[in-house]
FIMI-566745 format. One record per residue (C-alpha): residue in three letters; x, y, z. Coordinates in nm, 4 decimals. Example, Ala and Ser with C-alpha at 12.3 -4.5 7.8 and 13.67 -1.06 7.14 Angstrom:
loba code: ALA; X: 1.2300; Y: -0.4500; Z: 0.7800
loba code: SER; X: 1.3670; Y: -0.1060; Z: 0.7140
# end
This chain:
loba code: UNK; X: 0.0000; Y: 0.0000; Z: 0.0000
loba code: UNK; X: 0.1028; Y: 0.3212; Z: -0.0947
loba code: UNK; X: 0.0898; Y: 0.5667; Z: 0.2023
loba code: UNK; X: 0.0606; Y: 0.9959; Z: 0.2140
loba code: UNK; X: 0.2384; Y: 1.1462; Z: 0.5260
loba code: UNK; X: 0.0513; Y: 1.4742; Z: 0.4907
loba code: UNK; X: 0.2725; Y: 1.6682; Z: 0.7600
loba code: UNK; X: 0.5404; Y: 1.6092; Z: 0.4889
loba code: UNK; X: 0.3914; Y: 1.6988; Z: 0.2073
loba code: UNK; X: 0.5204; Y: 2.0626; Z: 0.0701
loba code: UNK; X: 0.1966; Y: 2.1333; Z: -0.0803
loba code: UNK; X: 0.0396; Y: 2.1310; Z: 0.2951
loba code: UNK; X: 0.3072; Y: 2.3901; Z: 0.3332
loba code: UNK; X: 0.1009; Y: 2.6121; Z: 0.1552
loba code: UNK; X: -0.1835; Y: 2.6620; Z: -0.1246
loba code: UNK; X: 0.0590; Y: 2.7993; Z: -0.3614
loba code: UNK; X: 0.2637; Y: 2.5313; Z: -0.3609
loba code: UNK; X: 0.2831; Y: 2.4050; Z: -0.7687
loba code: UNK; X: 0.4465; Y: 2.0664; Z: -0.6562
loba code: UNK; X: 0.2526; Y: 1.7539; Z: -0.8528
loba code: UNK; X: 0.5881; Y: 1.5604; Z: -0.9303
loba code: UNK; X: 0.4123; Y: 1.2420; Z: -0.7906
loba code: UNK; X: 0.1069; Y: 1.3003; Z: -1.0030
loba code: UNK; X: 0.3215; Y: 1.3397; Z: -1.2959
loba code: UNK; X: 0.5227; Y: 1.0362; Z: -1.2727
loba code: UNK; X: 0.2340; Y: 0.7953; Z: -1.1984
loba code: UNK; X: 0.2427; Y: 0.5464; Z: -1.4715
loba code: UNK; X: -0.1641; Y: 0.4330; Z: -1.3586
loba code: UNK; X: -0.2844; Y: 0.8090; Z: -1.2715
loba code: UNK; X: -0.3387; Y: 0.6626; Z: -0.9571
loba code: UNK; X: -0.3009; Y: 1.0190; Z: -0.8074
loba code: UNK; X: -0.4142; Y: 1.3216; Z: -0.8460
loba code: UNK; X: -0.4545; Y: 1.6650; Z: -0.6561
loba code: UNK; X: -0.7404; Y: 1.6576; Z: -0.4373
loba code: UNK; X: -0.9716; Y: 1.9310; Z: -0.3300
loba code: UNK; X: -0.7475; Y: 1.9467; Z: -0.0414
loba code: UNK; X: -0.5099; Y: 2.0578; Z: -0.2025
loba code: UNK; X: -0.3206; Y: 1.7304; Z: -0.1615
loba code: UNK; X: -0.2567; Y: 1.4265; Z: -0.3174
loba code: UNK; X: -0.5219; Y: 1.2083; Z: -0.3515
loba code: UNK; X: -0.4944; Y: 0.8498; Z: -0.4268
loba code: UNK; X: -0.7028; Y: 0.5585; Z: -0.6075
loba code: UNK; X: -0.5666; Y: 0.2327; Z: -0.4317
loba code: UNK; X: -0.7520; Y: 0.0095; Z: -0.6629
loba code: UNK; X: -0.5649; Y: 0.1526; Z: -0.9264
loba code: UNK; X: -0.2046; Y: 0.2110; Z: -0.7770
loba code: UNK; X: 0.0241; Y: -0.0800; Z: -0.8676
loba code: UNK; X: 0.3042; Y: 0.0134; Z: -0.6042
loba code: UNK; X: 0.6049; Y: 0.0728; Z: -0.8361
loba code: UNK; X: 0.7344; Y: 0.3443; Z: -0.6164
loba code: UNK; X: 0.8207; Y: 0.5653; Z: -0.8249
loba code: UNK; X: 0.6195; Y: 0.8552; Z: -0.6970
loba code: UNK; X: 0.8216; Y: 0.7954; Z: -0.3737
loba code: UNK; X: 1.1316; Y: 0.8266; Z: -0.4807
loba code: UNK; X: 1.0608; Y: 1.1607; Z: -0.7104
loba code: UNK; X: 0.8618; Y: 1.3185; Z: -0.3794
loba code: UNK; X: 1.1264; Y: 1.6259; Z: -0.2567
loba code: UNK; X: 1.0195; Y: 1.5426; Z: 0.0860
loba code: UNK; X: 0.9297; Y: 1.1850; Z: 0.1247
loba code: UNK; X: 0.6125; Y: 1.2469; Z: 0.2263
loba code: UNK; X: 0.5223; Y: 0.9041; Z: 0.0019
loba code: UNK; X: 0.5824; Y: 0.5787; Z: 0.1134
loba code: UNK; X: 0.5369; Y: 0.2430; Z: 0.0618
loba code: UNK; X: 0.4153; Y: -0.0729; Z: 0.3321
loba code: UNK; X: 0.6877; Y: -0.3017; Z: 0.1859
loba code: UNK; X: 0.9316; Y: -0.1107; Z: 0.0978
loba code: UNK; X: 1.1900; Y: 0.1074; Z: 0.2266
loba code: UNK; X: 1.4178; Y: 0.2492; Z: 0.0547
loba code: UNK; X: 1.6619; Y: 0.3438; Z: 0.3824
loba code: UNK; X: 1.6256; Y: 0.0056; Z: 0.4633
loba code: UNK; X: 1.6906; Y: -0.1358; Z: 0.1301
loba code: UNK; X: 2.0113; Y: 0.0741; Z: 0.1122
loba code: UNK; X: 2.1760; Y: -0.0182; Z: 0.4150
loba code: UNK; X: 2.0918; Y: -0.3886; Z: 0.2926
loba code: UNK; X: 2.1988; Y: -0.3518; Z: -0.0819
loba code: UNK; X: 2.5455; Y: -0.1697; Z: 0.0517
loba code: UNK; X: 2.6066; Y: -0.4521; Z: 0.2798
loba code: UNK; X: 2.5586; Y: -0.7593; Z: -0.0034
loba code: UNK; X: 2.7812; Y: -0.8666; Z: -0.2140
loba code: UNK; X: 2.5611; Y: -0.8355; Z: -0.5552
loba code: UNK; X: 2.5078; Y: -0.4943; Z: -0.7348
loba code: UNK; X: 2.2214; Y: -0.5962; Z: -0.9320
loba code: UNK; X: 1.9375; Y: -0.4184; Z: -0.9264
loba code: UNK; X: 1.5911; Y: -0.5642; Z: -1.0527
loba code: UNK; X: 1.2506; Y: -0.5119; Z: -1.0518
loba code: UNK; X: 1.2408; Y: -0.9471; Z: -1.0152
loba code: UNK; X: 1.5154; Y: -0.9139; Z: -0.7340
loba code: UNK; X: 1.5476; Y: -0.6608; Z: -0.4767
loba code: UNK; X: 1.3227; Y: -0.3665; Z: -0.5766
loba code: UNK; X: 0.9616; Y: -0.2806; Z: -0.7038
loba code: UNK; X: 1.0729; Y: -0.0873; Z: -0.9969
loba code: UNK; X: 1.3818; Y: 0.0962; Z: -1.0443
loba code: UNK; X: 1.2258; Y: 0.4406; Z: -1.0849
loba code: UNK; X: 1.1564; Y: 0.3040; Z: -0.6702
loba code: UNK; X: 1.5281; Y: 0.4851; Z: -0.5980
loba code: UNK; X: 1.6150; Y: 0.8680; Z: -0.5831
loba code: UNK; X: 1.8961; Y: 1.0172; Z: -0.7738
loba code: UNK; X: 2.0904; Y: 1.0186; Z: -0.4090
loba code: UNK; X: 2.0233; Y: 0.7052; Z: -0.3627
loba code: UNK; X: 2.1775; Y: 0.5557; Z: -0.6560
loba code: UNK; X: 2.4847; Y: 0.7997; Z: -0.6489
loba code: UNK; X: 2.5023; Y: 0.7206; Z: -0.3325
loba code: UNK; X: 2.5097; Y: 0.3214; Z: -0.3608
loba code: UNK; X: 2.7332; Y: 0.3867; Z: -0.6664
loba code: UNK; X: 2.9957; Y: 0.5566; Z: -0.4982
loba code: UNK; X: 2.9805; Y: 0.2848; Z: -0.1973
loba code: UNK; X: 2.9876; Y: -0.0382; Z: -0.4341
loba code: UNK; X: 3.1610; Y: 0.1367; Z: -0.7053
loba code: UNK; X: 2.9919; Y: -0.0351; Z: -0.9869
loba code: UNK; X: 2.5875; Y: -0.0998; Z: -0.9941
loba code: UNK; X: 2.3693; Y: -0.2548; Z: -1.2789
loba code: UNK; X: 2.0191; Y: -0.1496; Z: -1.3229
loba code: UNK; X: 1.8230; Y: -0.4818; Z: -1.5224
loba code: UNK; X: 1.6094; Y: -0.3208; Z: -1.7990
loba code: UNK; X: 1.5638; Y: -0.6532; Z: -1.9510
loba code: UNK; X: 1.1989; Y: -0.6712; Z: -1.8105
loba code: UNK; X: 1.1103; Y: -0.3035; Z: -1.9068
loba code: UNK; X: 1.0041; Y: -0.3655; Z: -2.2838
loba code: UNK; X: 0.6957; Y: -0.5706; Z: -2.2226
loba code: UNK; X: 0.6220; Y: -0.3673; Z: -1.8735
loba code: UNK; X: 0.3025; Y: -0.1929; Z: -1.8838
loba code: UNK; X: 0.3867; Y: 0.1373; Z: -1.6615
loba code: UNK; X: 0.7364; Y: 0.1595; Z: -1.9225
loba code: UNK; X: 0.5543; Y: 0.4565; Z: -2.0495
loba code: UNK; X: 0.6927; Y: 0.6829; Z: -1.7589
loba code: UNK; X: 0.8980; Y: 0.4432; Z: -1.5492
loba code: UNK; X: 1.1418; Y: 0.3380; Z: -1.7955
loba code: UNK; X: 1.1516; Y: 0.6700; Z: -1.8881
loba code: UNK; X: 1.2043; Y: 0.8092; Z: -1.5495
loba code: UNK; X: 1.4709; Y: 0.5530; Z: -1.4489
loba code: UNK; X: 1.6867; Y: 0.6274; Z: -1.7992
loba code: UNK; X: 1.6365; Y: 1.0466; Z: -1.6641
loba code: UNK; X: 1.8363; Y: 0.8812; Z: -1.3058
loba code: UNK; X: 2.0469; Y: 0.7109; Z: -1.4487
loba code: UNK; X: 2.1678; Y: 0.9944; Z: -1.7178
loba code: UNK; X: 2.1580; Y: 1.2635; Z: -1.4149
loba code: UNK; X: 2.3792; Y: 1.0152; Z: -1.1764
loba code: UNK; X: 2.5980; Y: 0.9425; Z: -1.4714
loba code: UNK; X: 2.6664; Y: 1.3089; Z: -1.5317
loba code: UNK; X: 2.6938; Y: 1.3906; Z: -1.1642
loba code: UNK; X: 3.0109; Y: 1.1347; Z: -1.0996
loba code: UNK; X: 3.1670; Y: 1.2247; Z: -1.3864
loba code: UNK; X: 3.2047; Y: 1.5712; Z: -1.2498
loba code: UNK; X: 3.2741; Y: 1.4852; Z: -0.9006
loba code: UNK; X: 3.5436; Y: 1.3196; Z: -1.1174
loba code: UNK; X: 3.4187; Y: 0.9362; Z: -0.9436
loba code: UNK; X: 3.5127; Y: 0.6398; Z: -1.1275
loba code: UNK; X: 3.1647; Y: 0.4348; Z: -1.0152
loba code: UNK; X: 2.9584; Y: 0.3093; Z: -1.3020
loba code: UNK; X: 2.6068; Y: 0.2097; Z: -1.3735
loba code: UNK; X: 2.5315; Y: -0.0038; Z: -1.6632
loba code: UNK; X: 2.2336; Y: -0.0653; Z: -1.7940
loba code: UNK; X: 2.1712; Y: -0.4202; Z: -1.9067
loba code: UNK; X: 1.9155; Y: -0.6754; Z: -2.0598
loba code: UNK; X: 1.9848; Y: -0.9106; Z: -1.7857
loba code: UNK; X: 1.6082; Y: -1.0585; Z: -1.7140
loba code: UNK; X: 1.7227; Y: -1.1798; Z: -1.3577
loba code: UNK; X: 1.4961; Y: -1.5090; Z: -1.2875
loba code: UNK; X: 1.4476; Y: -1.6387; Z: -0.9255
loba code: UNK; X: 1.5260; Y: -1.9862; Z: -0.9146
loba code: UNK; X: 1.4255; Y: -2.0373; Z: -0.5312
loba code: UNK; X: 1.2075; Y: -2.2304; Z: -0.4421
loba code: UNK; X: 0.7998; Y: -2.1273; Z: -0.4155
loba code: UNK; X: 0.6707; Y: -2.1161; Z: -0.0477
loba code: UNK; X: 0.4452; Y: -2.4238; Z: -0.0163
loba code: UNK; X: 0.1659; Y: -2.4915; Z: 0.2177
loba code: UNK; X: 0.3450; Y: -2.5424; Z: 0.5623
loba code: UNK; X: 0.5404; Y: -2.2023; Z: 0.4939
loba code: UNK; X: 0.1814; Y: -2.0286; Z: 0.4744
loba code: UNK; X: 0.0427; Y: -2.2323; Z: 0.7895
loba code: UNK; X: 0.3616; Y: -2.1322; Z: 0.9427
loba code: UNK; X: 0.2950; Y: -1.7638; Z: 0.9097
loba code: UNK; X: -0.0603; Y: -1.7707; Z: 0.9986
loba code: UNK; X: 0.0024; Y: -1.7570; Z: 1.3986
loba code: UNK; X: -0.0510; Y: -1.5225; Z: 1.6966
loba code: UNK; X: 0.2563; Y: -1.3182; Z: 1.5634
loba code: UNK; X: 0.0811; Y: -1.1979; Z: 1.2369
loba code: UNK; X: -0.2654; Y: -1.1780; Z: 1.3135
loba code: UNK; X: -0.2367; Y: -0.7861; Z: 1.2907
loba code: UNK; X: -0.0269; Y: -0.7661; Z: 0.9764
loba code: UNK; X: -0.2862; Y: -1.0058; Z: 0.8387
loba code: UNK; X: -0.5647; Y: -0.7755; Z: 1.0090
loba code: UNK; X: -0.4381; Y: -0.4739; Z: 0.8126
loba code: UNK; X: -0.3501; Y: -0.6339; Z: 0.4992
loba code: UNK; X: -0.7135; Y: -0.7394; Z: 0.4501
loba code: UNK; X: -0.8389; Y: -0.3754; Z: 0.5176
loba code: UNK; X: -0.5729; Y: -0.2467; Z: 0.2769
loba code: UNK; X: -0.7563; Y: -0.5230; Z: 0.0535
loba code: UNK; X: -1.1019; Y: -0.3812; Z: 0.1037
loba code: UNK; X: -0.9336; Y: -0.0098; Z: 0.0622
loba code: UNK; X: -0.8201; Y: -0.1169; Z: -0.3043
loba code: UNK; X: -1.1470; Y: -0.2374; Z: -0.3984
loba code: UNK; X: -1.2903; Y: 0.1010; Z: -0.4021
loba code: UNK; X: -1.2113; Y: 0.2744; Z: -0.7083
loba code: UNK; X: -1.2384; Y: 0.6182; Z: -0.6192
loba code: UNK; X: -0.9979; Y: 0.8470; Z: -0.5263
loba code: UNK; X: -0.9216; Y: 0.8459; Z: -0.1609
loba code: UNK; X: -0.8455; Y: 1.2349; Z: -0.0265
loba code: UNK; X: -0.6233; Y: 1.3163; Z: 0.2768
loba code: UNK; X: -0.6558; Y: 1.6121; Z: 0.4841
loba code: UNK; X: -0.4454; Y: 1.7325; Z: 0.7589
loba code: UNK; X: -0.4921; Y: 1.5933; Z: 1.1320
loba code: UNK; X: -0.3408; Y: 1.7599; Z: 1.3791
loba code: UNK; X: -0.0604; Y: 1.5375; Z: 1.4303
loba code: UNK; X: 0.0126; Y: 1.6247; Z: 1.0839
loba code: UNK; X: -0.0031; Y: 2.0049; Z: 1.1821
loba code: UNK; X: 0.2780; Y: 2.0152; Z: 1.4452
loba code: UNK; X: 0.5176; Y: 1.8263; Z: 1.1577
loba code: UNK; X: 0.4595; Y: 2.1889; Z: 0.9618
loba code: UNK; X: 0.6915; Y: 2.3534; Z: 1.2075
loba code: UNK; X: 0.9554; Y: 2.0947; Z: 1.2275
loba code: UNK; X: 1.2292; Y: 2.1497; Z: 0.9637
loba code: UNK; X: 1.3251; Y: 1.8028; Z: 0.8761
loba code: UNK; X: 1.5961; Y: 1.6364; Z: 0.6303
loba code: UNK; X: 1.5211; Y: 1.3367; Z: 0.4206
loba code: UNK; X: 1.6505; Y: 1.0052; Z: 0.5091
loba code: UNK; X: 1.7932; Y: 1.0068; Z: 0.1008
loba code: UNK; X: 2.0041; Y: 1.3032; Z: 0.1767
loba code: UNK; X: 2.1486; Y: 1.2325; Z: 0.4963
loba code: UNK; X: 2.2613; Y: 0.8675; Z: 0.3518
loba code: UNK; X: 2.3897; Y: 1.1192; Z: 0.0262
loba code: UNK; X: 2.5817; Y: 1.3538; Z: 0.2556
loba code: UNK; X: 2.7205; Y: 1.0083; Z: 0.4564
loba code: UNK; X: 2.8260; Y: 0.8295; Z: 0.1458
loba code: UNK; X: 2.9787; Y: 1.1896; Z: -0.0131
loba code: UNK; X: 3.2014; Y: 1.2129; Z: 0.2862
loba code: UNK; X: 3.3258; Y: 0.8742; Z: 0.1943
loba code: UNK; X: 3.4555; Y: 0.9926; Z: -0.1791
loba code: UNK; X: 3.7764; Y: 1.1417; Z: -0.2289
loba code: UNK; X: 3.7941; Y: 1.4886; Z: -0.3140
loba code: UNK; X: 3.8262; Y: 1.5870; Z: -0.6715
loba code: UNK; X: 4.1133; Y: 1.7446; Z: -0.8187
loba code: UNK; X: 3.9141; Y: 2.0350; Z: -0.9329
loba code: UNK; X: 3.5602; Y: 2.1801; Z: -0.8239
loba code: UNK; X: 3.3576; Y: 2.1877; Z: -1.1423
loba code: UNK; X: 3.0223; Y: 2.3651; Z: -1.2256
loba code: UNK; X: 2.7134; Y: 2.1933; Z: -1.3753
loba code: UNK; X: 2.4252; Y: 2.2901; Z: -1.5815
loba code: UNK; X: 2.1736; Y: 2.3347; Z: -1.2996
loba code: UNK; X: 1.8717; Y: 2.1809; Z: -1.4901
loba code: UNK; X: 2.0482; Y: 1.8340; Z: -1.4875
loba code: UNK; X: 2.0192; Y: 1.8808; Z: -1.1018
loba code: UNK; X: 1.6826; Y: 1.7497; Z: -1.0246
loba code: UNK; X: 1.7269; Y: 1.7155; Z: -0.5985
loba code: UNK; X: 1.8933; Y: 2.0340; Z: -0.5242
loba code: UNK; X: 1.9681; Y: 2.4028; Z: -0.6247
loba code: UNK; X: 2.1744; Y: 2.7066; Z: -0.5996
loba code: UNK; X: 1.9412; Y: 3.0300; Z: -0.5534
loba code: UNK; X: 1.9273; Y: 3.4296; Z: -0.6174
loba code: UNK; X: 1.7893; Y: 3.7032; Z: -0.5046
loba code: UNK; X: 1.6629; Y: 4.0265; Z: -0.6177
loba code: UNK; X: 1.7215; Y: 4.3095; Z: -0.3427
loba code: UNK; X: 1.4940; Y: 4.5489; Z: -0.5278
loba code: UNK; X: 1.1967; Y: 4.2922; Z: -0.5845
loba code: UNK; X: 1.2417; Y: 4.0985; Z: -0.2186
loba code: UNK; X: 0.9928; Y: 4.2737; Z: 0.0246
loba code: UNK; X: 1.1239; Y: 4.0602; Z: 0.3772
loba code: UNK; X: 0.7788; Y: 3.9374; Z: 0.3971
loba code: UNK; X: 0.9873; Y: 3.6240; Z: 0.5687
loba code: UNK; X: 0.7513; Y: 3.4037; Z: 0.3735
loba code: UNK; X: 1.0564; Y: 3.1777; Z: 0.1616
loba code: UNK; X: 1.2048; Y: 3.0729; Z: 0.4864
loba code: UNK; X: 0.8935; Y: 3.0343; Z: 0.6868
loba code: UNK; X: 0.7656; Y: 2.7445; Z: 0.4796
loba code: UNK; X: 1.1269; Y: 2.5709; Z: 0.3800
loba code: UNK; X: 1.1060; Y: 2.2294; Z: 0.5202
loba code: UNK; X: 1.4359; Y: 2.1583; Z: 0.5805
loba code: UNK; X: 1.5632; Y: 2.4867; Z: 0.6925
loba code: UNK; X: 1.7790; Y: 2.5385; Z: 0.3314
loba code: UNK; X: 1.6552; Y: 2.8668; Z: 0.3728
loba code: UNK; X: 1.7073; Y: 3.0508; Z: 0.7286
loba code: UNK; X: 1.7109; Y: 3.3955; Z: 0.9074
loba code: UNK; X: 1.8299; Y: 3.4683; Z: 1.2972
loba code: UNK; X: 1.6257; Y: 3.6228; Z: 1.5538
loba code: UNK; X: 1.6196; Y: 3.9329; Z: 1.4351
loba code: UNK; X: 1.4977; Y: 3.8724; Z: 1.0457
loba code: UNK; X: 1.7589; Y: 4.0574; Z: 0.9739
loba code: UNK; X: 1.8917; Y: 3.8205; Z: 0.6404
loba code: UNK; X: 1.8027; Y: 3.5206; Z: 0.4538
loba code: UNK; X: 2.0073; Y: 3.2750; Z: 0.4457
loba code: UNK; X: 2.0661; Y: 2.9643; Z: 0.2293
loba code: UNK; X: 2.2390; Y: 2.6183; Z: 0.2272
loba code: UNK; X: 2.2422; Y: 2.4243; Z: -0.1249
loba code: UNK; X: 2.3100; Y: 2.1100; Z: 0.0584
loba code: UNK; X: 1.9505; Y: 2.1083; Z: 0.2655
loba code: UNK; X: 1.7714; Y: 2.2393; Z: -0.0268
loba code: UNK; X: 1.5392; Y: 1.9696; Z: -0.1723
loba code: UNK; X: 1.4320; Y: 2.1727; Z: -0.5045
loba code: UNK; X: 1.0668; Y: 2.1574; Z: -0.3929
loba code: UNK; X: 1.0456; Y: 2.4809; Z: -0.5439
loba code: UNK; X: 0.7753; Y: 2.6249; Z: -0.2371
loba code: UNK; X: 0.9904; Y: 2.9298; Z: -0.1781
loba code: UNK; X: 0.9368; Y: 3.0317; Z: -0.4966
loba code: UNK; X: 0.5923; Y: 2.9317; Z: -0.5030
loba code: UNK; X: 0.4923; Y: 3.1727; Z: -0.2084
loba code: UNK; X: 0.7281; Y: 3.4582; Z: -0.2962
loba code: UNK; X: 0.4576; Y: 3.7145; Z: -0.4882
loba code: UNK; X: 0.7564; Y: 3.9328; Z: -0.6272
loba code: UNK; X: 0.9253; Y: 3.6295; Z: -0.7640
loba code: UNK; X: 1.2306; Y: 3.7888; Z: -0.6105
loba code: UNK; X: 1.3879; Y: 3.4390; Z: -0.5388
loba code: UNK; X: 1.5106; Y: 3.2324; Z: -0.8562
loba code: UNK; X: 1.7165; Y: 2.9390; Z: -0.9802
loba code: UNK; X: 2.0534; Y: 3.0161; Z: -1.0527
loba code: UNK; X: 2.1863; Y: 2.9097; Z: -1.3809
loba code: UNK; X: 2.4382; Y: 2.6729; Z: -1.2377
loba code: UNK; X: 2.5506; Y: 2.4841; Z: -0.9552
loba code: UNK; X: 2.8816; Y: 2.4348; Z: -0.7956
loba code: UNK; X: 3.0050; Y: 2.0929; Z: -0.7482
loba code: UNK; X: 3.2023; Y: 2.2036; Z: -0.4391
loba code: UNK; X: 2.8611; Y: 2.1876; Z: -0.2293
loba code: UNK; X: 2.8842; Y: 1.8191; Z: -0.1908
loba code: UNK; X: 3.2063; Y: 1.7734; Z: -0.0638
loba code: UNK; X: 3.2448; Y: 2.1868; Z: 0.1582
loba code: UNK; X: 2.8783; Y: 2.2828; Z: 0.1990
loba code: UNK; X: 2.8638; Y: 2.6727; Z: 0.2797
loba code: UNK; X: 2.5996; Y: 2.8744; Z: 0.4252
loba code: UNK; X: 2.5429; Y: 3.1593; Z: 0.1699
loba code: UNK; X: 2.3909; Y: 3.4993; Z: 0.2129
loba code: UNK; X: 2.1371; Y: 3.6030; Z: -0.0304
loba code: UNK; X: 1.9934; Y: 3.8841; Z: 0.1490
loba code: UNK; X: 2.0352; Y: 4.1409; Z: 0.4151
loba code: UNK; X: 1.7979; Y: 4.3235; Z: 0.5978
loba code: UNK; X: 1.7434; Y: 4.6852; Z: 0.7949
loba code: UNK; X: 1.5714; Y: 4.5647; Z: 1.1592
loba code: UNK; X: 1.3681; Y: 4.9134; Z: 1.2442
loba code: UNK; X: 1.0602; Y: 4.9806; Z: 1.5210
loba code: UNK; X: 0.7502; Y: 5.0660; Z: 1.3063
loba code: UNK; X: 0.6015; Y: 5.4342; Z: 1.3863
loba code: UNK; X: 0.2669; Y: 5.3023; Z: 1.3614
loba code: UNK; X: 0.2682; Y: 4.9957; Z: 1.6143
loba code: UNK; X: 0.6169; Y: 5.0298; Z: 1.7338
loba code: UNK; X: 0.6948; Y: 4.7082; Z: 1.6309
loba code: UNK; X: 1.0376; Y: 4.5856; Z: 1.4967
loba code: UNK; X: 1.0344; Y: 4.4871; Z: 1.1086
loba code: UNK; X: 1.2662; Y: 4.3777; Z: 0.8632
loba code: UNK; X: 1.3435; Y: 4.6273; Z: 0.5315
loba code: UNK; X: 1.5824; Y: 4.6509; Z: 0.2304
loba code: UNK; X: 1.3811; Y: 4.9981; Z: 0.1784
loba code: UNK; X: 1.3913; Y: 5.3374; Z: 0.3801
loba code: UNK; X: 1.0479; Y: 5.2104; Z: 0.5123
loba code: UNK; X: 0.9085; Y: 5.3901; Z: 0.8375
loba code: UNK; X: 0.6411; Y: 5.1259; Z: 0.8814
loba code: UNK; X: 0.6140; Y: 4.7762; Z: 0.9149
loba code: UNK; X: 0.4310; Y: 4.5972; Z: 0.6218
loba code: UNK; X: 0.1482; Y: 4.4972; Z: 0.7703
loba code: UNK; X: 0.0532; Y: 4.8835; Z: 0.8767
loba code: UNK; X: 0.2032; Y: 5.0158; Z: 0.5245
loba code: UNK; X: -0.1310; Y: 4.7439; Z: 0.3888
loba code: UNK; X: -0.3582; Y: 4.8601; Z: 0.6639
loba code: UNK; X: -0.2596; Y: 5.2455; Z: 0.5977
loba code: UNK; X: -0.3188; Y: 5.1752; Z: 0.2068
loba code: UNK; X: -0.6364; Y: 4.9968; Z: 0.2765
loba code: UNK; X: -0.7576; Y: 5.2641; Z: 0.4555
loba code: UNK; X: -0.6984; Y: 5.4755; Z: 0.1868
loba code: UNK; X: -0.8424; Y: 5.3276; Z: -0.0308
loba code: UNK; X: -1.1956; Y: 5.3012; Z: 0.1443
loba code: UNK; X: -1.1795; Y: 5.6475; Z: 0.1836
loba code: UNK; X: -1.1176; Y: 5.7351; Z: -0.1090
loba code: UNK; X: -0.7776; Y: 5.9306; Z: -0.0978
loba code: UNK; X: -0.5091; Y: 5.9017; Z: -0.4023
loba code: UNK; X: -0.1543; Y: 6.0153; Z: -0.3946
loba code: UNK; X: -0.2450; Y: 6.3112; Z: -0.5864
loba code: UNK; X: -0.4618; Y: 6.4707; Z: -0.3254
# end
């Protein structure tokens, strides 16, 4: 079963959020964006590839049987680097772009089995999805200047063990698993309705808004990076071969400190002190969930062009913005401005407001 963390989800973040990577890459359009703003998901028609979960910025996705932390600790740990949708995984497309550097890096050589992918029927985006990993990872070592390498083969991996019989399924059926088999037959009866099931957020879900939290995937990147010698030279990439993080700009003159792109970053990429006094970024945390964009009305923050390879290996805090801290005449309270500003936003909308109702224009 395919499961929706909706504390984790950007787009709970907020109503501009444009995020619908997961609908995108469904090969069944087993999701969609609910009325809630959320994803929404037909379990009758999902067919647990994963694929959705491994694309998800935030992991708010998941599936029952499989984890891909687990699965990497596991895969780094075996002697095989195969990887197979008959094997070891449910698809491919199942892994993020850090995972699969990262397990590259570790085992130095991986092989993805596409030998199963021609007859597949949810090729039409997963094949295509895995062949976009595997040409981003590709282009990624080769300018961290690694020597790991991922082939793609026609391998058709068969398992010849042995198919549990009888006494293996009596075995199973005791005390132990009574709940597993308790919620796998309401996960049953939840697939059999073919509508689209809609999530909303419970308060539980609420108090995971405030927390800035880091993926799983990019704390086992940042683990496996620091295991990588350093290359001879720091080299710069085309930033739209970077699909899972970014380098950003800002535009002094647009940026208004409404405090709104760092308010609603989920892993804290994007950061002020106390005071509100600058923003703040780190391209390492940044999950290229594009929100703070989303949210900022003076599209003030962008993309840069490029991103530096040096990142992965000496992360740096970076300074996009600077702020004057003043006391606002109006309600004496202290605000943040890049502008000679005597009052604090939120009275400078009031006092226009006002205005407004009444009538008066800047020419009277």
């Amino acid at each position: 079963m395919l499961q929706l963390n909706a504390g984790l989800c950007v787009r709970s973040l907020s109503v501009e959020s444009e995020c619908n990577k997961c609908e995108l890459v469904c090969p069944t359009t087993a999701i969609a964006i609910g009325e809630s703003n959320l994803p929404a998901i037909n379990f009758s028609e999902c067919v647990t590839c994963g694929a959705c979960t491994a694309i998800c910025p935030s992991e708010a996705l998941t599936l029952d049987e499989f984890d891909a932390t687990n699965f990497f600790f596991d895969f780094v740990e075996d002697k095989e680097n195969l990887l197979s949708c008959r094997k070891n995984v449910p698809c491919i497309s199942a892994l993020s772009i850090e995972h699969i550097i990262s397990l590259a890096v570790l085992k130095k050589e991986i092989v993805f089995d596409m030998g199963y992918c021609g007859d597949c029927d949810i090729a039409h985006t997963c094949h295509t999805q895995i062949l976009k990993n595997y040409e981003e990872a590709t282009y990624l070592l080769e300018a961290m200047e690694n020597e790991a390498v991922i082939k793609l083969e026609n391998i058709c991996y068969e398992d010849e063990s042995k198919n549990s019989n009888r006494r293996d399924f009596l075995n199973a059926a005791n005390l132990k698993t009574v709940g597993k088999v308790k919620k796998s037959f309401e996960d049953e009866v939840q697939k059999a309705s073919d509508e689209l099931t809609e999530h909303t957020l419970e308060k539980t879900d609420i108090a995971l808004l405030r927390r800035k939290t880091i993926p799983n995937r990019r704390k086992i990147f940042f683990t496996a990076i620091k295991r990588v010698e350093t290359p001879s030279q720091f080299h710069v990439v085309d930033a739209r071969e970077v699909s899972f993080t970014s380098q950003k700009l800002m535009d002094e003159e647009a940026c208004t400190a409404c405090q709104m792109c760092y308010r609603v970053c989920p892993t804290g990429a994007l950061v002020s002190d106390r005071k509100n006094s600058k923003i703040d970024f780190d391209p390492f945390l940044c999950i290229k969930c594009h929100i703070c964009h989303d949210v900022c009305e003076p599209n003030a923050i962008t993309l840069a062009d490029s991103y530096h390879v040096k990142e992965f290996f000496e992360p740096k805090v970076q300074n996009l913005m600077s702020f004057n801290v003043r006391r606002c005449d109006e309600c004496d309270a202290f605000f943040s401005t890049n502008t000679a500003d005597k009052m604090c936003y939120r009275c400078k909308c009031e006092e226009e407001e006002a205005r407004e109702l009444w009538g008066i224009t800047d020419d009277m």
